[in-house]
C-alpha positions in Angstrom: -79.1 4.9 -3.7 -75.6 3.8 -4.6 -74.6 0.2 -5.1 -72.0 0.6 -2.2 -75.1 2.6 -0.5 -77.3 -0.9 -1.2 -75.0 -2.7 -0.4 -74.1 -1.8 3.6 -78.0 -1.7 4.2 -78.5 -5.5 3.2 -78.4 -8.2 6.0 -75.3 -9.6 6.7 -76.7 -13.3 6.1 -76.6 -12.5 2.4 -72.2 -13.0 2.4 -72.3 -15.2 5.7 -70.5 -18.5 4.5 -73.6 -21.1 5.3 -71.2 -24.3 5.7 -69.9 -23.9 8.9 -66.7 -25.8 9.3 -66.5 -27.4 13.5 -64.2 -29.3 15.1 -65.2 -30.9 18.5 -63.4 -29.1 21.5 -60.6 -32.4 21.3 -59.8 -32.1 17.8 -55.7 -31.7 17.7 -54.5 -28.9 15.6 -53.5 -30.8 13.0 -57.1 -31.5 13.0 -58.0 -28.1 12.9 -55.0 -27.1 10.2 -56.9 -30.5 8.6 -60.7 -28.9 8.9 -59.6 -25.2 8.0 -58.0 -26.4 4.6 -60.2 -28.8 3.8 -63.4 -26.3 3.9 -61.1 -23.4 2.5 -62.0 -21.0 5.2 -59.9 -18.9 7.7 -61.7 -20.1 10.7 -64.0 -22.8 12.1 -66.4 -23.2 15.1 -65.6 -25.5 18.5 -68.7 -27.1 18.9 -70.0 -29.3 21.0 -73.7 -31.2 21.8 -75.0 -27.8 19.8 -73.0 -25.4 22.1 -70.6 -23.1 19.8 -67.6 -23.1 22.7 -65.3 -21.1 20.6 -63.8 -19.9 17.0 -60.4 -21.5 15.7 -59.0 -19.0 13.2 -55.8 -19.4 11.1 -54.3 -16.4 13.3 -54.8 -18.7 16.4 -52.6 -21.4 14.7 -50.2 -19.5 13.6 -49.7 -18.4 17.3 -49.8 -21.5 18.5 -47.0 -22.5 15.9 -45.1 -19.6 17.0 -45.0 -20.6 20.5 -44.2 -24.2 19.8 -47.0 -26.1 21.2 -47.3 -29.6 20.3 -49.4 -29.9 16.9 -50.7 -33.2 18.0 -51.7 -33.4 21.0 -52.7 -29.3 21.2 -56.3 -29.4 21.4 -58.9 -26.7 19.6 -60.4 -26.2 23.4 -56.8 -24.9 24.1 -56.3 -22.7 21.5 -59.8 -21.4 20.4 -61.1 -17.7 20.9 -63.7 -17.7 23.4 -65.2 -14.3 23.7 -67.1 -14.4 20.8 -69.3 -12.0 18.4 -72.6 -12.7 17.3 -74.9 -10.3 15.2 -78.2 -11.9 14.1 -78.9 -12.9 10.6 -80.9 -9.6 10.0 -78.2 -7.2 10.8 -76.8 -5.0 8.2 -73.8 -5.5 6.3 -72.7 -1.9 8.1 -73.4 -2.9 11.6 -71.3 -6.1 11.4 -68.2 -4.3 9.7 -68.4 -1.7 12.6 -68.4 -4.6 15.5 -65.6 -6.4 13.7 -63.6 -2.2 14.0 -65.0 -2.6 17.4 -63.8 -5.3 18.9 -60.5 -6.1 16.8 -61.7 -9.1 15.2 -62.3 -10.7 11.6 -64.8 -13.4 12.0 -68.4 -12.8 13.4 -70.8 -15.8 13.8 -74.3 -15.5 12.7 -77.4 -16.2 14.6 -81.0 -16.7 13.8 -83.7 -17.7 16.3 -81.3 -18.6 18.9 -78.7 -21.2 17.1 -75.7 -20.6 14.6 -76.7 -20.1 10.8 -73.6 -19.0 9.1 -69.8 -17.5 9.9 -68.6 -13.9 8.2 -65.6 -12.9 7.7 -63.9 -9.4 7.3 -62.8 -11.0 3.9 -66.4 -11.7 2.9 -67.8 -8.0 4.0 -64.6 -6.5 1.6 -66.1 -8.9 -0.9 -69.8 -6.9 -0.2 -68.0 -3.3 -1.7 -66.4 -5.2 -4.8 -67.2 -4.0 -7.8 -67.4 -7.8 -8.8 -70.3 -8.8 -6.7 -73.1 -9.1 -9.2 -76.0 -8.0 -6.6 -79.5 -7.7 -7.7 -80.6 -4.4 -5.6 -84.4 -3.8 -6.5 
């Protein structure tokens, strides 16, 4: 089997980022802007009392930028994407790509027995293909 070959078969937990950057639902966007550079990733989870209520991605800031909207008192409840994707922790690298073509979007959270384990991005699948990802693939 090829490496790419390997590589789409594998589960999709293996490139999901495990620190999951939240903001609570009343976190301003400079919050957000705050939370998103801080944990160097291109989107973050509204949480709240262990309920995922939505994704805040740099694309959603950006639009709210564009349409003006009050950095500071803007809240991540207002802004965030609320139909969300999951795919469990098991699901190939392959399956998760397609549901990102699927549905138009670059960030997919990750579940395992119920609750949120980890965040993937389109970024981190690309990263999957690269010839610089130093795999072991028994």
């Amino acid at each position: 089997m090829s490496e790419q070959g390997a590589v789409a078969g594998l589960p999709v937990s293996t490139f999901a980022a495990d620190a999951i950057v939240e903001v609570r639902p009343t976190a301003t966007l400079y919050e957000v802007a705050d939370a998103l550079a801080a944990g160097e990733v291109g989107a973050l989870a509204v949480r709240e009392d262990y309920q995922v209520l939505g994704i805040v991605s740099e694309r959603d800031l950006v639009s709210a930028m564009a349409r003006r909207l009050p950095l500071d008192t803007t809240t991540a409840a207002d802004v965030a994407t609320k139909e969300l994707i999951w795919a469990d922790a098991s699901a190939s690298v392959t399956e998760v790509a397609n549901e990102m073509l699927e549905h138009y979007v670059r960030h997919v959270l990750i579940e395992e027995d119920g609750r949120l384990v980890g965040m993937v991005s389109a970024r981190d699948l690309l990263g999957a293909y690269s010839t610089d990802v130093d795999l072991e693939l028994d």
